[in-house]
DRENFI-517833 format. One line per 10 residues: number of its first residue (from 1); for each residue x, y, z of N, C-alpha, C. Coordinates in pm, whole numbers, always signed. Each point is the difference from the previous one (the first is absolute). Layout:
NUM> X/Y/Z/X/Y/Z/X/Y/Z  ... .
This chain:
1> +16746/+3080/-2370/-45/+81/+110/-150/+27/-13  -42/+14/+125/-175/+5/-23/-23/+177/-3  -142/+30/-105/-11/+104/+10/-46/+62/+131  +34/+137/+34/-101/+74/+118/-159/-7/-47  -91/-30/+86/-109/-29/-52/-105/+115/+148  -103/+45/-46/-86/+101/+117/-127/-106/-1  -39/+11/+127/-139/-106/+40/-88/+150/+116  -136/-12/-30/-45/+86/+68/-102/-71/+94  -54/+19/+129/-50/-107/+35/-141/+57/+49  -68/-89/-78/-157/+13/-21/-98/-79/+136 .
11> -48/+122/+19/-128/-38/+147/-136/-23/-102  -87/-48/+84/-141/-2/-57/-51/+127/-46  -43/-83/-116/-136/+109/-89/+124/+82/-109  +100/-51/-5/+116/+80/-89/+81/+97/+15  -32/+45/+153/+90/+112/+15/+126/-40/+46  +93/+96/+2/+187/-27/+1/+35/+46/+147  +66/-99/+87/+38/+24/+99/+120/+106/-19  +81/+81/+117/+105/+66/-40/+119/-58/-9  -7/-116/-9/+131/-93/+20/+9/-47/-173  +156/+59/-22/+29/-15/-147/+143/-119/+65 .
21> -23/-121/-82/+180/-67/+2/+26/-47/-158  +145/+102/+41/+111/-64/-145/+55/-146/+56  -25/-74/-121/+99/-148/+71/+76/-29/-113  +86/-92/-10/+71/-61/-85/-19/-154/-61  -148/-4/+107/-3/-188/+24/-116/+38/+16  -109/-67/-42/-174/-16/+49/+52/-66/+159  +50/-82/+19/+15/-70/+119/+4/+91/+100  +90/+74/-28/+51/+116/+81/-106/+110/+67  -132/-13/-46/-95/+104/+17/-44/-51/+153  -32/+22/+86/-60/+45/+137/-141/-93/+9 .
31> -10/+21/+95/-192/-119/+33/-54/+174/-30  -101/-1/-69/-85/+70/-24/-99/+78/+137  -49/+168/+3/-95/-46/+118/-91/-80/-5  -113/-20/+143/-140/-112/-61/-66/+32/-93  -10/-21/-80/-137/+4/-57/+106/+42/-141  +113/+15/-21/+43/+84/-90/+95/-101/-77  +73/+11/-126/+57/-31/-87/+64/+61/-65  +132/-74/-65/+92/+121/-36/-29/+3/-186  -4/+79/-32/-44/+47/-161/+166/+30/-66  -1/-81/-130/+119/+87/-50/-5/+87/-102 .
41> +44/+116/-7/-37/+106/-123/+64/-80/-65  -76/-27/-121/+95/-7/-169/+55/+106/-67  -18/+97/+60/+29/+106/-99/+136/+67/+76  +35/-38/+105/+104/+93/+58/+123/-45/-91  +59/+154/-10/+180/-32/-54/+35/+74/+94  +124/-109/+64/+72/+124/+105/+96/+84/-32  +39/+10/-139/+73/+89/-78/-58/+153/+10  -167/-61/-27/-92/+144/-27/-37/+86/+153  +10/-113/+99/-88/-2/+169/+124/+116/+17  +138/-94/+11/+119/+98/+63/+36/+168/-54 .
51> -36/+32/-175/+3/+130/-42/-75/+86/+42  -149/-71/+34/-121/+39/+62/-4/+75/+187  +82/-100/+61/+77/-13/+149/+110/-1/-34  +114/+71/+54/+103/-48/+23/+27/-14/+145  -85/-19/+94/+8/-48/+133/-20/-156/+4  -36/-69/-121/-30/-118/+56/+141/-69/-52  +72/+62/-38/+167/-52/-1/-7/-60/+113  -47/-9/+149/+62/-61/+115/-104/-131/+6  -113/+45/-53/-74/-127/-6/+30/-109/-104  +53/+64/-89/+52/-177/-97/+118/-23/+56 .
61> +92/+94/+69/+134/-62/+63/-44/-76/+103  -89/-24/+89/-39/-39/+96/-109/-189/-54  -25/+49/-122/-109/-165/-76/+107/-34/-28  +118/+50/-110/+96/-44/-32/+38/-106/+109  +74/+91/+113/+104/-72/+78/-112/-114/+73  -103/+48/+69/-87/-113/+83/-70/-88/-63  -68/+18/-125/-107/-47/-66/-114/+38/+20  -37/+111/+75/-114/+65/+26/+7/+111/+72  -29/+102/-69/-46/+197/+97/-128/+2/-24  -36/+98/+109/-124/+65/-44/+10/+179/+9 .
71> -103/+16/-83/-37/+203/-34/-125/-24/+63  -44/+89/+89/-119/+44/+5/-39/+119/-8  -112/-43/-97/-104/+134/-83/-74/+67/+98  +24/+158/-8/-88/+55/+84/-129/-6/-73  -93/+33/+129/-140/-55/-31/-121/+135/+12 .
């Protein structure tokens, strides 16, 4: 089984769009906006994300089942 993995997706000059996706598959990740690219944290454990949230229980049920959710970060 593939791990849950978090990608954050990076606009010019380095800043973080508010669009966070859990996927299960790199494939699975979305066309990026223009100019933007999707970044993957190395450091996320979703063991640590979910104790941290326990709202995003619906978002890995949702990467789980589709292969891709998204969270968006308020800004």
């Amino acid at each position: 089984m593939n791990k849950l993995r978090r990608f954050y997706e990076k606009v010019p000059y380095g800043r973080t769009s508010p669009r966070v996706a859990y996927v299960t598959n790199r494939g699975a990740l979305p066309e990026a906006l223009p100019d933007a690219d999707w970044t993957e944290d190395a450091t996320f454990n979703a063991g640590d994300a979910i104790l941290a949230n326990p709202l995003l229980k619906e978002v890995y049920k949702e990467a789980i089942l589709k292969g891709c959710a998204f969270e968006k970060l308020k800004t």
